[in-house]
C-alpha positions, 0 to 999 in steps of 0.5 A, spaced: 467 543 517 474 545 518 478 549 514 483 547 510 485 555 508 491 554 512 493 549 509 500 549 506 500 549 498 504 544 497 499 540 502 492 543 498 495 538 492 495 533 496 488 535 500 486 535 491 489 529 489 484 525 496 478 529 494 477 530 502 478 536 507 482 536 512 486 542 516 492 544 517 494 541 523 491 534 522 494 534 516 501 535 518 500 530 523 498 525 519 505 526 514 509 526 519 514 519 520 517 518 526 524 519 524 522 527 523 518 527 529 525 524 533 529 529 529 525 535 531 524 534 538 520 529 540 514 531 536 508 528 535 508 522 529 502 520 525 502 513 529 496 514 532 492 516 526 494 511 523 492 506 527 485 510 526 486 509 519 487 502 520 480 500 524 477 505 518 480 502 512 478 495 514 470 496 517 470 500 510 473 494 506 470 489 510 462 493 509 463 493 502 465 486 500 460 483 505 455 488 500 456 486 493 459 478 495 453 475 497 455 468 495 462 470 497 463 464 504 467 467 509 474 465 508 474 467 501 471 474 504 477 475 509 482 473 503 481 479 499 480 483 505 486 482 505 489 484 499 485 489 499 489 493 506 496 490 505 502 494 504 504 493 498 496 494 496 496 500 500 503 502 497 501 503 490 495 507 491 500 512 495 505 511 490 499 513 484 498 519 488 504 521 490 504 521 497 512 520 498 514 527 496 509 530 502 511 525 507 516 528 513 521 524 514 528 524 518 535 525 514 535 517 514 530 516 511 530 521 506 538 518 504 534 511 504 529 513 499 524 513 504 519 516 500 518 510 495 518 505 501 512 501 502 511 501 509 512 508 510 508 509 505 502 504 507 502 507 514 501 514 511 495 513 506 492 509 513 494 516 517 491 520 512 485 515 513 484 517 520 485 524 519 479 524 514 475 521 520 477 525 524 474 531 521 469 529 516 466 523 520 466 516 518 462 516 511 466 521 508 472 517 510 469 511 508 468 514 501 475 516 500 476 509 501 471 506 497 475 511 491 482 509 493 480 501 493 475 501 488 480 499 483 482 492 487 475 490 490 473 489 482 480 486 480 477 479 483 483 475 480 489 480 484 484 479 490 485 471 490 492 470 491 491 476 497 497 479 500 503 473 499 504 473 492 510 468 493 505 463 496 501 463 490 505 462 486 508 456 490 501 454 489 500 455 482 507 451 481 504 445 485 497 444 482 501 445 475 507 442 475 511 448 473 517 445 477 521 449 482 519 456 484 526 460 485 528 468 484 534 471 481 536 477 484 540 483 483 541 489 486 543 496 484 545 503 486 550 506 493 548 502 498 544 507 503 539 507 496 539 500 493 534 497 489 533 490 488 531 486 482 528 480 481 525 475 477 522 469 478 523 462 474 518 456 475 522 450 472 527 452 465 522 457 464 523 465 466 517 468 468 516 476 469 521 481 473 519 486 479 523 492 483 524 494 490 527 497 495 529 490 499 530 483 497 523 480 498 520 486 497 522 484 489 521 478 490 513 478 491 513 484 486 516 479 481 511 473 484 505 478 483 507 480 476 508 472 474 501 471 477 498 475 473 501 475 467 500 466 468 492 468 469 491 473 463 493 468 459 488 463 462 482 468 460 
């Protein structure tokens, strides 16, 4: 088993927070965003392990829906796969854990808000993925991925509007007649580190409000609040 003894400290609260072992070098790997390897000299990005992580994430997912979904057809089965592994999904379990303020990013990055944007942070949960496989093999990764997703495999209704929140909205509106979907959006803050609100209005009805670092972003946040919020009051 590789030894994380080397780890930096800052790290080991990272390694304690995932519950795996992973050493020094790997880890660092798995942290570190192209636009800090292109500023350091062309060092190796966690891409790889990221694209590792992927293949992981999805077999592991996939295996434990198959498992408890007996009754479950395949198009269903697919739908909340893919909730399960989209960014935003992803995203939150990295912003749950902190992962941002270990990610290695460039100054660009850094200047964006980088460390809380959805896709650096999904690709690096599926990086550290792939470095909890490489050096602890494949069931002790599935089992961190079973810890991350758990929440989400058992939250059958945020599995059913998969990853596009807007379409099932749209969708939700149309079945019941609620009226037109559209969002109101405003942004706030200097422009190299804005954040967007938005909120959806079905209709003469406003609905629920959500943030983020763009634009869509806001927009599927405010669609995935409203969906929820119009389901819980349904059960």
């Amino acid at each position: 088993m590789p030894s994380s003894r080397s780890v930096a400290p800052d790290n080991q609260e990272l390694l304690k927070r995932l519950g795996v072992v992973i050493d020094a070098e790997t880890l660092r790997l798995a942290l570190t965003h192209r636009s800090y390897a292109y500023e350091h000299g062309g060092l190796p990005t966690n891409e790889r392990l990221e694209f590792l992580g992927d293949s992981v994430l999805g077999f592991s997912v996939t295996d434990a829906l198959f498992r408890d979904n007996p009754e479950l057809a395949e198009g269903e089965l697919a739908k909340r796969r893919s909730a399960v592994v989209s960014t935003r999904a992803l995203a939150t379990i990295a912003r749950d854990l902190g992962v941002g303020e270990f990610i290695l990013l460039g100054q660009g990055e850094l200047l964006t808000n980088g460390k809380n944007k959805s896709s650096i942070l999904a690709d690096t949960m599926e990086a550290l993925i792939g470095a909890t496989y490489i050096c602890q093999g494949i069931e002790t990764a599935r089992k961190l991925v079973l810890r991350l997703v758990g929440d989400l495999l058992q939250d059958a209704a945020a599995l059913g509007a998969a990853t596009d929140w807007k379409t099932s909205i749209q969708e939700y509106a149309a079945s019941h007649q609620l009226g037109q979907v559209r969002y109101e959006v405003i942004g706030d803050g200097p422009d190299h580190a804005r954040i967007y609100r938005a909120t959806l209005l079905m209709g003469a009805l406003r609905y629920s409000s959500g943030e983020g670092n763009s634009k869509k972003e806001a927009e599927q946040n405010a669609a995935a609040s409203s969906w929820h919020d119009l389901h819980s009051t349904e059960s």
